[in-house]
C-alpha positions as CSV (number, residue, x, y, z in Angstrom):
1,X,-120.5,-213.0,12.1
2,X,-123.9,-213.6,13.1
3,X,-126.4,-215.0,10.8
4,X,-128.9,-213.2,9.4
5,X,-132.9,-212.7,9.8
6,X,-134.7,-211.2,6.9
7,X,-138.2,-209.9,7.5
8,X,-140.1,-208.9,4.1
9,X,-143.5,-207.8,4.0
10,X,-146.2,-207.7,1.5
11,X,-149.5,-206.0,1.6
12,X,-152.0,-208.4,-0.1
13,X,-153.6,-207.5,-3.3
14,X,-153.0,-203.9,-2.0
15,X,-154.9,-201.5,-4.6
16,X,-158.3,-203.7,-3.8
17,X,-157.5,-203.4,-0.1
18,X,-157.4,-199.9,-0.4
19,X,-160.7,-199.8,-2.4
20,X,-162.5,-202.3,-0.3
21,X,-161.7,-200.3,3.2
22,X,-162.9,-196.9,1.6
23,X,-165.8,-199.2,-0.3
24,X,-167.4,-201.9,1.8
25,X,-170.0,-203.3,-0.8
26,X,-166.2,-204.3,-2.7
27,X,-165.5,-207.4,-0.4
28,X,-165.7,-210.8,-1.8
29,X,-166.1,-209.2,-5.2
30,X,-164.3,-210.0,-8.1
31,X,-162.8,-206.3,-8.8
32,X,-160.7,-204.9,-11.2
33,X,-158.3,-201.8,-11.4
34,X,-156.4,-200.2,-13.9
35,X,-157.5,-198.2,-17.6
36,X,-161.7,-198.6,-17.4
37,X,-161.9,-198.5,-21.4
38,X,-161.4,-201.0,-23.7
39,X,-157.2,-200.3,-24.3
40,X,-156.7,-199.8,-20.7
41,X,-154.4,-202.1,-18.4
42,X,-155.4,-204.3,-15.4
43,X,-153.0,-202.4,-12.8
44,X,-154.3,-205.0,-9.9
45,X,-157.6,-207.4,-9.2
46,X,-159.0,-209.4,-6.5
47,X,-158.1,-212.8,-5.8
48,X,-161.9,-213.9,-6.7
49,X,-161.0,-212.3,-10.2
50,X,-158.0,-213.9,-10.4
51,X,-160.3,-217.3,-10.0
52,X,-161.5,-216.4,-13.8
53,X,-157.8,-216.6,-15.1
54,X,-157.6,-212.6,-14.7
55,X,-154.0,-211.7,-14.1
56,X,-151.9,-207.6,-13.8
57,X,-151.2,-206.4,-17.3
58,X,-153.5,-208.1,-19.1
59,X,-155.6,-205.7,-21.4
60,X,-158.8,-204.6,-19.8
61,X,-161.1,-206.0,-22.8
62,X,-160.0,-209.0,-22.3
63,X,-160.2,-209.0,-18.4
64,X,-163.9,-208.1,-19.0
65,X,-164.7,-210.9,-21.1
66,X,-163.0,-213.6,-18.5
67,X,-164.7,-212.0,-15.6
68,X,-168.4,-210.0,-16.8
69,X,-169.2,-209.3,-13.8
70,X,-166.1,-207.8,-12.4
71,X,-166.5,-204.3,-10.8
72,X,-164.0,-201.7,-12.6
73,X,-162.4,-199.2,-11.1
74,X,-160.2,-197.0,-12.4
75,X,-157.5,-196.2,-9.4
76,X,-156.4,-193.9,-7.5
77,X,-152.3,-193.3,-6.9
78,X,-152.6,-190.5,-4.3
79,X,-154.9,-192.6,-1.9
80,X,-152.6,-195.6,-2.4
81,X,-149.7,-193.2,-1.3
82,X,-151.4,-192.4,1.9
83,X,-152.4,-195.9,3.0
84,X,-148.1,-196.7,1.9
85,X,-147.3,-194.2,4.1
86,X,-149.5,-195.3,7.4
87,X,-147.8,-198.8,7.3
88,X,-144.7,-197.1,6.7
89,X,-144.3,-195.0,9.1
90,X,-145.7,-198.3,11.4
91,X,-142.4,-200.4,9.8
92,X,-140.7,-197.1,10.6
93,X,-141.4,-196.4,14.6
94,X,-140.3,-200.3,15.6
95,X,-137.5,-201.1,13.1
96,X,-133.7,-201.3,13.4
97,X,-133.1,-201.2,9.6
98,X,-135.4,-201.3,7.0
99,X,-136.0,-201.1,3.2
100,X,-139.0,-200.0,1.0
101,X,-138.8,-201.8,-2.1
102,X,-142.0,-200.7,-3.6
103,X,-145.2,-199.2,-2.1
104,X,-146.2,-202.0,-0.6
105,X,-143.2,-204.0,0.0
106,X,-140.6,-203.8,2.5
107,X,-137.5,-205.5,4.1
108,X,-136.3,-205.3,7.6
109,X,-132.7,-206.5,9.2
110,X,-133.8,-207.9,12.4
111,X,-130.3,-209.8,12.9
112,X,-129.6,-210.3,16.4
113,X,-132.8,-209.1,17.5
114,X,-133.4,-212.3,19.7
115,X,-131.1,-210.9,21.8
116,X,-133.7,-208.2,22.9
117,X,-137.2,-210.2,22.5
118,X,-138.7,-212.9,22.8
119,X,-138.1,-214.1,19.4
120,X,-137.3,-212.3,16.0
121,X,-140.1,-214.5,14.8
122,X,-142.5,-213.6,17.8
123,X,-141.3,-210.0,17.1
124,X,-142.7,-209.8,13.6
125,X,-145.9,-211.4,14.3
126,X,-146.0,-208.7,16.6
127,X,-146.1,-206.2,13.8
128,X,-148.0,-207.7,11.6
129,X,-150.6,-207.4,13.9
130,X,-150.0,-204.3,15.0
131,X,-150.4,-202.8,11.2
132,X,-153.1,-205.4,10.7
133,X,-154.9,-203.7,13.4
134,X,-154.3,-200.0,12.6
135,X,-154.9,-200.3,9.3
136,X,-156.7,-202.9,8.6
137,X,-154.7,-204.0,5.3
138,X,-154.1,-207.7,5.0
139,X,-150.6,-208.1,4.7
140,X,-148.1,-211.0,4.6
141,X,-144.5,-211.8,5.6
142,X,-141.9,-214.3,5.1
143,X,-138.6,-214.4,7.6
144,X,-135.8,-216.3,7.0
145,X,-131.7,-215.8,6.6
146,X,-131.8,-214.2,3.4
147,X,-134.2,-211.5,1.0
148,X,-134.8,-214.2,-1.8
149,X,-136.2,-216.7,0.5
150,X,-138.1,-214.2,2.5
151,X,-139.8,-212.6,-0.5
152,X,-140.6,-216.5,-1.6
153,X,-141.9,-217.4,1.6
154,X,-144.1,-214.5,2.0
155,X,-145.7,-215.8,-1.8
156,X,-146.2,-219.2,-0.7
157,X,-147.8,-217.4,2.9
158,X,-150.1,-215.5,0.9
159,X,-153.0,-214.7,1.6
160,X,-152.8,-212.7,4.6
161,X,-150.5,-215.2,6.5
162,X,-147.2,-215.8,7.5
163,X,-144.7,-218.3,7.8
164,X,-141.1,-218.8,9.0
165,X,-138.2,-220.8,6.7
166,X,-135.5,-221.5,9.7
167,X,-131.8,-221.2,8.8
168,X,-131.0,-224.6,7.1
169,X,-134.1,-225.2,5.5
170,X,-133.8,-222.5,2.8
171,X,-133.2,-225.0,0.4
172,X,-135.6,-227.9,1.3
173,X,-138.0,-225.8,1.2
174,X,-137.5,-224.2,-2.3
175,X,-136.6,-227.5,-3.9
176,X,-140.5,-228.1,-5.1
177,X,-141.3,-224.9,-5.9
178,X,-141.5,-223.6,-9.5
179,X,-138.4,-222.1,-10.8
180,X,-141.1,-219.0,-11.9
181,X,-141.0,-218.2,-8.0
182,X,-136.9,-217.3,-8.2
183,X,-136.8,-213.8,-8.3
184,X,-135.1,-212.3,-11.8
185,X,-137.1,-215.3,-13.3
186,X,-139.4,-213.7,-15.8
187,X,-141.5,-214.8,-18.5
188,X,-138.2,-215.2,-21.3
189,X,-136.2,-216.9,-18.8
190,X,-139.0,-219.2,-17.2
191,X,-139.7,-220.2,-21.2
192,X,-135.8,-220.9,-21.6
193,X,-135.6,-222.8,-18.6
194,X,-139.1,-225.0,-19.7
195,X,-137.5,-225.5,-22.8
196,X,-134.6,-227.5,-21.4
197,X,-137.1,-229.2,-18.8
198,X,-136.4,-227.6,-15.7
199,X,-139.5,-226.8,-14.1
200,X,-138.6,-227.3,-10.4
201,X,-136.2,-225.6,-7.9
202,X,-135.0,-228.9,-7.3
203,X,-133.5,-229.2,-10.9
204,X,-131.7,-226.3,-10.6
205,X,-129.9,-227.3,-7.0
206,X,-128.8,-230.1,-8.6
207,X,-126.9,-228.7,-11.7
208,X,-123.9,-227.3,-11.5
209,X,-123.7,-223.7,-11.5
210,X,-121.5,-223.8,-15.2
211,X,-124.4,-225.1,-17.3
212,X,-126.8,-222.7,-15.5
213,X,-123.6,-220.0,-16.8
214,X,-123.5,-221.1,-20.3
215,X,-127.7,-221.5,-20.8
216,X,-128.2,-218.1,-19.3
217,X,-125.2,-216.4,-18.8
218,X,-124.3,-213.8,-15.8
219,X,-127.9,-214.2,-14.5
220,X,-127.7,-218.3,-14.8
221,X,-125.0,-217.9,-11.5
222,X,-127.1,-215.5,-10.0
223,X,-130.2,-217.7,-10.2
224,X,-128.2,-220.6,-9.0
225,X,-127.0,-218.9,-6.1
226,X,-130.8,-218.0,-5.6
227,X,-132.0,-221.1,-5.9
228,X,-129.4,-222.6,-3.3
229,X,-131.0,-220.0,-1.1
230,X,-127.7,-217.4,-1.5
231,X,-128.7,-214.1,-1.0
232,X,-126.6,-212.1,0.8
233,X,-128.1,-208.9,-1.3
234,X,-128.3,-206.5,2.0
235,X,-131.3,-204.7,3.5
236,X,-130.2,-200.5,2.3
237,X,-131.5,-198.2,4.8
238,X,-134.7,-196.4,3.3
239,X,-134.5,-192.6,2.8
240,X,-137.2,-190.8,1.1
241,X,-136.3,-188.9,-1.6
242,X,-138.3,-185.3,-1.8
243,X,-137.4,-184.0,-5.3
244,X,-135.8,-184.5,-8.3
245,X,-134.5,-181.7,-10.4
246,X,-131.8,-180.0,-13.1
247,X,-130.8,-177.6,-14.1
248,X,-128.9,-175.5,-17.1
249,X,-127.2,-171.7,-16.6
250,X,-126.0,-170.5,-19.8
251,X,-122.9,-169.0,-20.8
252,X,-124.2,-166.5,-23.0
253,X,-128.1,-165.9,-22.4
254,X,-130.1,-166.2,-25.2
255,X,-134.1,-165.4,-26.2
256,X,-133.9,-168.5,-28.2
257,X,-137.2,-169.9,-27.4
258,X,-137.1,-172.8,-29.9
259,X,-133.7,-173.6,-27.7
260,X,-135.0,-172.5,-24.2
261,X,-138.3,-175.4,-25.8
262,X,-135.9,-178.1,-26.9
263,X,-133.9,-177.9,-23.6
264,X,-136.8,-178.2,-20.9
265,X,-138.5,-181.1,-23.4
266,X,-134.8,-183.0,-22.9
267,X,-134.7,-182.3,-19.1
268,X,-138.1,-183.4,-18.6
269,X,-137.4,-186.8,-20.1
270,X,-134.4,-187.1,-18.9
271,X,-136.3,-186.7,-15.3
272,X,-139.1,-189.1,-16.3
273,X,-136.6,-192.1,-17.0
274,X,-134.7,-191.4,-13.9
275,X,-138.6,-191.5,-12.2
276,X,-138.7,-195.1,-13.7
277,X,-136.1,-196.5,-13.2
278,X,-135.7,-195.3,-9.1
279,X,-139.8,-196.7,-9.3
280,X,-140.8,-193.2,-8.2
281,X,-143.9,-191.2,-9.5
282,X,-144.5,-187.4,-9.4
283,X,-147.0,-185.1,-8.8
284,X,-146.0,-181.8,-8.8
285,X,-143.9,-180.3,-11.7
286,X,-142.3,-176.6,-10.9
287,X,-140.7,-174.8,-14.0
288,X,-137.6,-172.1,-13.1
289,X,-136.7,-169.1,-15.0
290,X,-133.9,-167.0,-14.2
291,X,-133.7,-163.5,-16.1
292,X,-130.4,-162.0,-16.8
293,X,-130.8,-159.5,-14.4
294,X,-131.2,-162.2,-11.7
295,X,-134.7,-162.3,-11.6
296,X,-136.3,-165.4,-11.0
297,X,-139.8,-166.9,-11.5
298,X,-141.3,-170.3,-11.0
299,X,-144.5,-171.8,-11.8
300,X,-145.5,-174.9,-10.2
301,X,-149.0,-177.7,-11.4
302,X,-150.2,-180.7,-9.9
303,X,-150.8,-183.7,-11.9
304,X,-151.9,-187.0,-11.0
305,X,-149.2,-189.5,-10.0
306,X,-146.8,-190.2,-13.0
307,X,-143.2,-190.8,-14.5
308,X,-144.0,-190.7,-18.2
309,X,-142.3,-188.4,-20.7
310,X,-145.8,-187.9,-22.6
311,X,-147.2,-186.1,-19.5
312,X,-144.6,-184.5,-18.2
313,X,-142.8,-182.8,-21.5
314,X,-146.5,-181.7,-22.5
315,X,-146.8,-180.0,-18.3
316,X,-143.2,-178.5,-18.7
317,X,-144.1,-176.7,-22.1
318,X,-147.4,-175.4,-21.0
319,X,-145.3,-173.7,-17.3
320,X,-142.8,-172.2,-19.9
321,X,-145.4,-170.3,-22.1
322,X,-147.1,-169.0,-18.7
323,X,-144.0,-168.0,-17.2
324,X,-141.6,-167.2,-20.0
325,X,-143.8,-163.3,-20.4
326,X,-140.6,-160.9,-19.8
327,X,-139.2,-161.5,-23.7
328,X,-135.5,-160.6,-21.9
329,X,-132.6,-162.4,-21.9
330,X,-132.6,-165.8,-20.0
331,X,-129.9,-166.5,-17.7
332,X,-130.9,-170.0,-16.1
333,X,-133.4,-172.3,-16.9
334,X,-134.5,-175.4,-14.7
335,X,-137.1,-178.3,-14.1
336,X,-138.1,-179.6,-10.4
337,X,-139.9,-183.3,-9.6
338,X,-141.8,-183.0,-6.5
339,X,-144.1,-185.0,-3.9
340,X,-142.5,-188.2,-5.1
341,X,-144.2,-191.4,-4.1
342,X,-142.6,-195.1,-4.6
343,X,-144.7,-196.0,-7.5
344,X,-144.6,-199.8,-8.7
345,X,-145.2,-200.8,-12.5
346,X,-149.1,-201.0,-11.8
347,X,-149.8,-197.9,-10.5
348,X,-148.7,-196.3,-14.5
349,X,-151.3,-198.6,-15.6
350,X,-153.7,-196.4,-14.5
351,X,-153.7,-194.1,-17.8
352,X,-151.8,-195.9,-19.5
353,X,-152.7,-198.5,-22.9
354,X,-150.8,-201.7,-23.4
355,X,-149.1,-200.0,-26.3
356,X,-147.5,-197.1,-24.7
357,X,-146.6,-199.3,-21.7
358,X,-144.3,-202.0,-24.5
359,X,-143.1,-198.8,-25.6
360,X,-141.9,-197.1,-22.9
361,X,-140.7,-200.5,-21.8
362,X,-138.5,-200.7,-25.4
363,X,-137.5,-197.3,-24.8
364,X,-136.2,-197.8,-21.6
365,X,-134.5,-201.5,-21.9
366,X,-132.4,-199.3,-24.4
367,X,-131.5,-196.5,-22.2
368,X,-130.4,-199.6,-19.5
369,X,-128.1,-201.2,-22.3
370,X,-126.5,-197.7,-24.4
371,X,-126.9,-195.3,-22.0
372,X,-129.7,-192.6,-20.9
373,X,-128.7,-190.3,-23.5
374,X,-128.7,-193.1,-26.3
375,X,-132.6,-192.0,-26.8
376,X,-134.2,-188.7,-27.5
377,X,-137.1,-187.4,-29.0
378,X,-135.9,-185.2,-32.3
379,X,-137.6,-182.0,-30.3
380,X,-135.2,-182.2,-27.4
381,X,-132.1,-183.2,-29.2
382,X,-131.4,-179.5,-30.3
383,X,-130.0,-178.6,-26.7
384,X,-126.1,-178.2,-27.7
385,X,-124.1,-175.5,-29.3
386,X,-125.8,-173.0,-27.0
387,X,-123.4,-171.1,-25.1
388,X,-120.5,-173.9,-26.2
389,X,-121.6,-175.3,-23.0
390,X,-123.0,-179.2,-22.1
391,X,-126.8,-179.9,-22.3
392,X,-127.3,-179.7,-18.5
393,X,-126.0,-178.8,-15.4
394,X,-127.7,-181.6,-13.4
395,X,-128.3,-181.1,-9.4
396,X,-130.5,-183.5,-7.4
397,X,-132.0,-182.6,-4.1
């Protein structure tokens, strides 16, 4: 079996980047992005913000008061789609095998690739370059045997750089790092971990993997193996997904508006979770009506990038009362997710305040744990008992 080569790439502070190659006056600015008022979200900022102790996710206000002179701006998703899509389709043209794991992060298998070049390390230099050049959007990579120590190496390249973590040294070269840079290490686990004094990699190489078990569970072995420099987590083809959509054709059609309501309210949220958790974002939202004597009607609106249930559910209602104008029996009734983008957790924080984003976070964590029908808002929960049939008949494109 040969061993592996893991290529991940990372597009440095990539929203700013964007901003700064359509905005000159931007560079070497401290700059922010996200919500411009008061409750909004920093969704990214420049490293010379980051100098004030201004960090993603913190609320705006606060952001502003670090850094005062910070420039704001408030984002824009679609522009950040079409710079994704340049350096993908770059990764795309000269890759065996890759993954996109976010809109600005990717994986490629290059195993056995030194067969054909110079050297798989020579090779992505190479195309580094090459998108450094054609786009001109810093990016940085990490290649070693294995995704976690890749995706670490390209943090500890940062910024713009590279480096290369040859097969044997995963370990010696995670040993002094912070246990924060593990992947899977978040805030409640890096606390937990603090708390029994582990601060360094190192600590956790040297425990045995039963301890890490009982302190932390199933993840404790998983962040053991990680911290060993394990990973054989494998680099999944990427195919881009056009549209999401379901659908409902009743047994008995019905004029039942408050029901024909309830229904398209449960199938758009049902949509927007299954947005979030895939990382996806929408901008085009088509509503389909189907009469009972077979005709059918759709009504389509843009909307700026998105996966919340807020602005969907409110987009869904207002195609119904444009299209639903026949008052005749309805046969079939569907919703349709188009021009989907990868979307990462800062591009919502566009719109969004702190408090709907902790709340669609609760909402969600429970949908993970009981189930995606364990939550519903009251509106959409009145979708049964019509036509004896299920809620849904679900289809994906």
């Amino acid at each position: 079996m040969l061993d592996r080569t893991i290529l991940h790439l990372d597009l440095d502070t990539f929203f700013v980047s964007c901003e700064r190659l359509l905005d000159r006056k931007l560079n070497n600015r401290p700059v922010l992005i996200g919500g411009t008022a008061d409750r909004g979200v920093v969704a990214a900022c420049s490293y010379e913000a980051r100098t004030y102790g201004v960090h993603s996710a913190m609320p705006m206000r606060t952001a502003r008061m670090l850094c005062p002179d910070a420039i704001i701006i408030r984002g824009n998703s679609g522009v950040y789609s079409e710079f994704s899509e340049m350096v993908t389709e770059i990764i795309r043209e000269r890759s065996p095998l890759f993954e996109k794991s976010s809109i600005d992060e990717f994986y490629v298998d290059i195993t056995g690739m030194d067969r054909f070049v110079q050297s798989s390390y020579q090779w992505s230099r190479e195309l580094r370059e090459k998108i450094l050049h054609e786009t001109h959007l810093p990016i940085s990579f990490g290649l070693s045997t294995s995704k976690t120590v890749s995706k670490v190496g390209t943090g500890e390249a940062k910024p713009n750089n590279h480096i290369l973590i040859p097969q044997g040294n995963e370990k010696p070269f995670l040993a002094p790092l912070s246990v924060k840079k593990i992947p899977m290490v978040g805030d409640k686990t890096y606390h937990k971990l603090r708390s029994l004094g582990i601060e360094r990699v190192k600590t956790v190489q040297e425990m045995p993997v039963e301890l890490m078990e009982r302190v932390l569970g199933k993840n404790g072995n998983m962040i053991w193996k990680k911290a060993q420099g394990i990973d054989n987590t494998p680099v999944v083809a990427w195919h881009e997904r056009k549209s999401l959509s379901t659908e409902r054709t009743f047994e008995q059609d019905t004029t039942d508006t408050h029901q024909l309501r309830s229904i398209i309210v449960a199938m758009a949220e049902s949509l927007a979770y299954q947005l979030r958790k895939e990382n996806k974002l929408t901008a085009c939202i088509t509503l389909k009506i189907r009469y009972t004597d077979f005709q059918t009607y759709t009504r389509q609106k843009r909307v700026p990038y998105t996966s919340l249930d807020h602005t969907l559910i409110e987009t869904v209602l207002d195609l119904f009362e444009k299209v639903y104008d026949r008052r005749v029996l309805v046969r079939l009734i569907g919703v349709r997710l188009s021009n989907l983008v990868g979307g990462t957790y800062q591009m919502r924080l566009f719109e969004d305040s702190e408090k709907i984003i902790k709340l669609y976070q609760a909402m969600d964590n429970v949908r993970n744990k009981y189930g995606k029908n364990s939550l519903k808002r009251a509106v959409g929960m009145d979708t049964v008992n019509l036509g004896g049939m299920n809620p849904f008949k679900g289809t994906k494109e």
